[in-house]
C-alpha positions, 0 to 999 in steps of 0.5 A, spaced: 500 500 500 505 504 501 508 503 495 501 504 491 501 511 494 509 513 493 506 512 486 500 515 486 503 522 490 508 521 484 503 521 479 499 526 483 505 531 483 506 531 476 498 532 475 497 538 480 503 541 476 501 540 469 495 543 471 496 549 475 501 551 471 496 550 465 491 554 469 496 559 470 498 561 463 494 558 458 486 560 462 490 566 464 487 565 473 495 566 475 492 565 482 488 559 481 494 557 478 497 559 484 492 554 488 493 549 485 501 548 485 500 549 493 497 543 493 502 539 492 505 539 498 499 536 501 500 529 497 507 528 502 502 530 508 497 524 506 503 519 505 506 521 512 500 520 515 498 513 512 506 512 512 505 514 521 497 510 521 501 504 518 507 503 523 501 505 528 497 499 526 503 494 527 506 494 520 513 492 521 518 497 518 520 495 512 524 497 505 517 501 504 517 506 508 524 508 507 522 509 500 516 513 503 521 517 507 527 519 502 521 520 497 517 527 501 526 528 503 527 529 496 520 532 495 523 537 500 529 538 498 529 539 490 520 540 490 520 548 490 526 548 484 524 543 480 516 547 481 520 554 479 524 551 473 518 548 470 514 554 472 519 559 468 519 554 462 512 554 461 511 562 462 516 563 456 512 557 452 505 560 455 505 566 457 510 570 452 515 571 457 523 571 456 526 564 455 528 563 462 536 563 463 539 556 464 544 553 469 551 556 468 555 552 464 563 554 465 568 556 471 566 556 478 559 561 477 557 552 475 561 550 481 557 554 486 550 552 482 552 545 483 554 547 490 546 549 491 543 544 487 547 540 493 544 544 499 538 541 496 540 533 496 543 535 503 536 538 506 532 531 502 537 527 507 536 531 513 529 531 512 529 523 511 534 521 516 528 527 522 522 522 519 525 516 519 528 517 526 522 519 528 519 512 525 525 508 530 523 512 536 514 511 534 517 504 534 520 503 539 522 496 538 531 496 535 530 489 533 524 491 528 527 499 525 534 495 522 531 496 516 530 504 517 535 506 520 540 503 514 534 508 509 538 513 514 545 510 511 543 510 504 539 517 504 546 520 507 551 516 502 547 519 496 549 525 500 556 524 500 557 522 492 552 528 490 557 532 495 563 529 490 560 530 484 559 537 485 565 537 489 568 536 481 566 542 479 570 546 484 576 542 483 576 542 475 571 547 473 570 547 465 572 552 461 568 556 456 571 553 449 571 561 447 576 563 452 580 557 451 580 558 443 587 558 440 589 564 437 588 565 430 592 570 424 585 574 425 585 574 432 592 577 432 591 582 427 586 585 432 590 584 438 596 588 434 592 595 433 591 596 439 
C-alpha cells in the first residue's frame, strides 16, 4: 500500500503541476494557478500520515517506508526548484515571457550552482534521516527499525557522492571553449592595433 501511494503522490505531483501551471498561463487565473501548485505539498502530508497510521497499526518497518521517507526528503529538498524551473519554462512557452536563463555552464559561477543544487540533496537527507528517526523512536522496538535506520545510511551516502560530484566542479571547473580558443592570424591582427 505504501508503495501504491509513493506512486500515486508521484503521479499526483506531476498532475497538480501540469495543471496549475496550465491554469496559470494558458486560462490566464495566475492565482488559481497559484492554488493549485500549493497543493502539492499536501500529497507528502497524506503519505506521512498513512506512512505514521501504518507503523501505528503494527506494520513492521520495512524497505517501504524508507522509500516513503527519502521520497517527501527529496520532495523537500529539490520540490520548490524543480516547481520554479518548470514554472519559468512554461511562462516563456505560455505566457510570452523571456526564455528563462539556464544553469551556468563554465568556471566556478557552475561550481557554486552545483554547490546549491547540493544544499538541496543535503536538506532531502536531513529531512529523511528527522522522519525516519522519528519512525525508530514511534517504534520503539531496535530489533524491528534495522531496516530504517540503514534508509538513514543510504539517504546520507547519496549525500556524500552528490557532495563529490559537485565537489568536481570546484576542483576542475570547465572552461568556456571561447576563452580557451587558440589564437588565430585574425585574432592577432586585432590584438596588434591596439
Amino acid at each position: 500500500m505504501i508503495v501504491t501511494l509513493i506512486i500515486v503522490c508521484e503521479i499526483g505531483f506531476w498532475v497538480l503541476l501540469a495543471a496549475g501551471l496550465s491554469v496559470r498561463y494558458l486560462l490566464k487565473m495566475p492565482r488559481a494557478g497559484m492554488a493549485l501548485l500549493l497543493c502539492e505539498p499536501l500529497l507528502e502530508v497524506v503519505l506521512l500520515v498513512v506512512t505514521a497510521m501504518d507503523l501505528k497499526n503494527g506494520a513492521d518497518p520495512s524497505w517501504k517506508h524508507g522509500l516513503a521517507a527519502l521520497y517527501i526528503g527529496y520532495t523537500v529538498g529539490h520540490g520548490h526548484r524543480t516547481v520554479k524551473w518548470l514554472d519559468g519554462h512554461a511562462a516563456h512557452r505560455l505566457g510570452g515571457a523571456p526564455k528563462p536563463a539556464g544553469p551556468p555552464r563554465y568556471g566556478m559561477a557552475r561550481a557554486w550552482h552545483e554547490g546549491k543544487v547540493w544544499l538541496g540533496t543535503l536538506l532531502a537527507a536531513a529531512v529523511a534521516t528527522a522522519l525516519l528517526q522519528a519512525a525508530m523512536w514511534y517504534v520503539d522496538d531496535p530489533s524491528r527499525t534495522g531496516s530504517l535506520e540503514s534508509w538513514q545510511y543510504t539517504a546520507w551516502r547519496a549525500a556524500g557522492i552528490h557532495g563529490l560530484i559537485a565537489l568536481t566542479y570546484a576542483i576542475w571547473p570547465k572552461k568556456d571553449p571561447a576563452e580557451a580558443a587558440p589564437a588565430t592570424p585574425e585574432r592577432e591582427k586585432e590584438g596588434v592595433g591596439r
